[in-house]
C-alpha positions as CSV (number, residue, x, y, z in Angstrom):
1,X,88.0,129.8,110.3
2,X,86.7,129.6,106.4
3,X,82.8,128.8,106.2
4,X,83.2,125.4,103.8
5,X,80.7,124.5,100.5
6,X,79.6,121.2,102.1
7,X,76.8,119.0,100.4
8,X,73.7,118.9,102.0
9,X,74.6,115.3,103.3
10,X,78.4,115.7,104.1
11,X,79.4,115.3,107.9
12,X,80.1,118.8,108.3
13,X,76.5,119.9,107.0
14,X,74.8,117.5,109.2
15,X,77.1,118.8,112.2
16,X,76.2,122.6,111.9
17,X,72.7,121.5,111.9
18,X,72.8,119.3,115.3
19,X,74.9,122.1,116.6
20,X,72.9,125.4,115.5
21,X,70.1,123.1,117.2
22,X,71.8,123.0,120.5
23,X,72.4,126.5,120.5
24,X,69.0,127.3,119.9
25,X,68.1,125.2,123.4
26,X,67.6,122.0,122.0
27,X,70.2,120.2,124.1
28,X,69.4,116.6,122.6
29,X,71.1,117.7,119.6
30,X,74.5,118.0,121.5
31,X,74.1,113.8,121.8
32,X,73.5,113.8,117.9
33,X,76.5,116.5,117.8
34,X,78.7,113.8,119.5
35,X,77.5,110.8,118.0
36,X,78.6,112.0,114.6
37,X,82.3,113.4,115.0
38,X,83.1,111.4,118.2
39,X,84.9,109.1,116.0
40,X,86.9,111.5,113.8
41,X,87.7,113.0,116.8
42,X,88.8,109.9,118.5
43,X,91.5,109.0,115.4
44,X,92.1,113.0,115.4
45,X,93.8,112.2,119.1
46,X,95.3,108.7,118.7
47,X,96.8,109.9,115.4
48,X,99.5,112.1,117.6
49,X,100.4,109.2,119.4
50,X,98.1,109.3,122.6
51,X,97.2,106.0,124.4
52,X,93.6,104.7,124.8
53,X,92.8,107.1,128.0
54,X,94.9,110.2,126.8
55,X,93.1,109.8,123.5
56,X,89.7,110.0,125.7
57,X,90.8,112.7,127.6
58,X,91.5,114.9,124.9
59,X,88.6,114.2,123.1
60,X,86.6,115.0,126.3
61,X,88.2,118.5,126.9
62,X,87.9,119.5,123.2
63,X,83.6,118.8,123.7
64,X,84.3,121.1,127.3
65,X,85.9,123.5,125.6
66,X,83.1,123.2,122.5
67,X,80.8,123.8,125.0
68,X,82.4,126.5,126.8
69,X,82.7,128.2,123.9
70,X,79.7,127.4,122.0
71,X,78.8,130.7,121.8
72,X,81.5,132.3,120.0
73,X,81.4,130.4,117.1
74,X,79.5,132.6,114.4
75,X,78.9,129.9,112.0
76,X,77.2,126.4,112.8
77,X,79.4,125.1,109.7
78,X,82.7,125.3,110.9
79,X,81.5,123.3,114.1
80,X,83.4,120.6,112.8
81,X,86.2,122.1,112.1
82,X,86.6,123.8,115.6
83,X,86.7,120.6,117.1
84,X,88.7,119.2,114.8
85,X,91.6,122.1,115.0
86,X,90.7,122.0,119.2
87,X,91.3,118.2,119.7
88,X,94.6,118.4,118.2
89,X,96.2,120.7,119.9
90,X,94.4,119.2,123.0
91,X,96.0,116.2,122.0
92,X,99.6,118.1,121.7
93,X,99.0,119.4,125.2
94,X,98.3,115.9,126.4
95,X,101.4,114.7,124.1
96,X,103.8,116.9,125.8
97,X,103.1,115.7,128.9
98,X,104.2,111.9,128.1
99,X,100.8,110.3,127.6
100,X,102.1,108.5,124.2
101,X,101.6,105.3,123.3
102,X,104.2,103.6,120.7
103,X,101.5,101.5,119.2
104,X,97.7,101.8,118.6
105,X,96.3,98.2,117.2
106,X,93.2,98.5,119.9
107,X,91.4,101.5,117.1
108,X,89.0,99.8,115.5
109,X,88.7,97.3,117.4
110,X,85.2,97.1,118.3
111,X,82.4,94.3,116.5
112,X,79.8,96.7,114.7
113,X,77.8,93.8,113.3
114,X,75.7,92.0,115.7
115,X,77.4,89.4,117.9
116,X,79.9,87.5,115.9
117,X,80.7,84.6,118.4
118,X,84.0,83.7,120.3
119,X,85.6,82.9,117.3
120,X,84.5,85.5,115.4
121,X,85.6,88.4,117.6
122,X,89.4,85.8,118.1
123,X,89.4,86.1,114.3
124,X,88.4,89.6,113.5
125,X,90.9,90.6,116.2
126,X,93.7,89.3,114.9
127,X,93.0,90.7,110.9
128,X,92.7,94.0,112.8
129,X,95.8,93.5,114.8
130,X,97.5,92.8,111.8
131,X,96.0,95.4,109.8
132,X,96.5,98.3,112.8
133,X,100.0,97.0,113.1
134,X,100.7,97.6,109.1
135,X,99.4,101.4,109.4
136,X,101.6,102.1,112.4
137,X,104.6,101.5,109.6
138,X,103.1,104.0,107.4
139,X,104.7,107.2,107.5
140,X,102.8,109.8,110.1
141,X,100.9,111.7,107.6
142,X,99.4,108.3,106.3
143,X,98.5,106.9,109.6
144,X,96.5,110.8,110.3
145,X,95.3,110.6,107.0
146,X,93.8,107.2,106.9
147,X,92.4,107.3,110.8
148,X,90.4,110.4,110.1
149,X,89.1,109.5,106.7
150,X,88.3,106.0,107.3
151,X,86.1,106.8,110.5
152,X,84.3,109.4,108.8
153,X,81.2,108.7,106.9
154,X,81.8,111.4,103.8
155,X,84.6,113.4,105.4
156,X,84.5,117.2,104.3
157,X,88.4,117.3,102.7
158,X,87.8,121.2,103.7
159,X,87.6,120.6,107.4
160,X,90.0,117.7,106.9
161,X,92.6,119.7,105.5
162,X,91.9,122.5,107.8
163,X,92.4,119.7,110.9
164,X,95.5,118.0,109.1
165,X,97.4,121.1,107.5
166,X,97.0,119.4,104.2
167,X,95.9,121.1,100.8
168,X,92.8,119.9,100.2
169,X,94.0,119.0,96.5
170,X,96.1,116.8,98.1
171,X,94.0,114.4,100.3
172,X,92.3,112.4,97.6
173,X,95.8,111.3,96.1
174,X,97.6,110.9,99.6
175,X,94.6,108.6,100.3
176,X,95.0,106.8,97.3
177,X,98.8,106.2,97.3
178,X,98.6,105.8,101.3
179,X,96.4,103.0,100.9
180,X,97.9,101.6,98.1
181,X,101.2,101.1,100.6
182,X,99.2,99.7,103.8
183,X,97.6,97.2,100.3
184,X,100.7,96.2,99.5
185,X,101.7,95.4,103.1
186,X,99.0,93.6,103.8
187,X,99.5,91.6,101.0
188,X,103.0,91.1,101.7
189,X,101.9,89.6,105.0
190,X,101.5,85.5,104.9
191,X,99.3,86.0,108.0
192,X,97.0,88.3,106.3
193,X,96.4,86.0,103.1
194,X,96.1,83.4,105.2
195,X,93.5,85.0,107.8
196,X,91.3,85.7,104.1
């Protein structure tokens, strides 16, 4: 694996530091470890298709194996991308043996905000429905894309394209054009105008 030139604030950065703190003893940082790529991870395994639970499972193995392993990886800053590389192939294992689901519209799905109300969650879950139900048209490359990007807070297109087998000269515009088709779908759709 390549060592990336993360900023000092990307995900990656912040990941090698929780992690070369765990493998100096300070096991807390493992919490901090998962609390930060849990969700990239997560999108990582339903983007192949997995349902809800095969999803979890191969997330779950990939931190096993992280920690089985933790002490063969040489550099703290290609943490992320181990895991990355490590979930999907867990999540190909899992694939092959039949855990796929033919839609995922439940990503996303949970209220960040404070408690919105009855009517709140009824309404935000259908605009995600509808949304989640757009990017599962999207070609496959999109729907990886866009579930790893979009969880990510400052994803590292290094260890993104490392995860995705994308040239990382290529993410930014495959974003860009990827969203501009799940736009025009949405706007296409008289239930998501009318949901505004």
């Amino acid at each position: 694996m390549t060592q990336t030139n993360a900023g000092p604030d990307s995900l990656a950065t912040r990941a090698a530091h929780a992690f070369a703190a765990y493998r100096h003893g300070d096991i807390a940082h493992m919490d901090e470890l998962v609390d930060l790529l849990n969700p990239i991870l997560w999108n990582i395994a339903r983007a192949q298709g997995l349902t809800p639970p095969a999803a979890e499972d191969a997330v779950q193995t990939a931190w096993l194996r992280l920690v089985e392993h933790a002490g063969r990886i040489e550099d703290p800053q290609t943490v992320m991308q181990w895991l990355l590389v490590t979930t999907k192939r867990e999540s190909w294992r899992v694939a092959r043996q039949g855990q796929r689901s033919s839609c995922s519209p439940d990503i996303g799905m949970e209220v960040q905000d404070g408690d919105p109300g009855p009517e709140g969650v009824a309404e935000l879950s259908e605009r995600q429905r509808l949304l989640w139900g757009h990017l599962q048209t999207l070609p496959h490359k999109c729907r990886e894309l866009l579930r790893v990007v979009a969880f990510a807070d400052r994803p590292d297109y290094a260890q993104v394209s490392t995860a995705l087998g994308m040239p990382v000269g290529s993410i930014g515009p495959t974003r860009g054009r990827c969203l501009a088709k799940l736009r025009s779908l949405l706007q296409g759709d008289p239930m998501w105008g009318g949901n505004q």
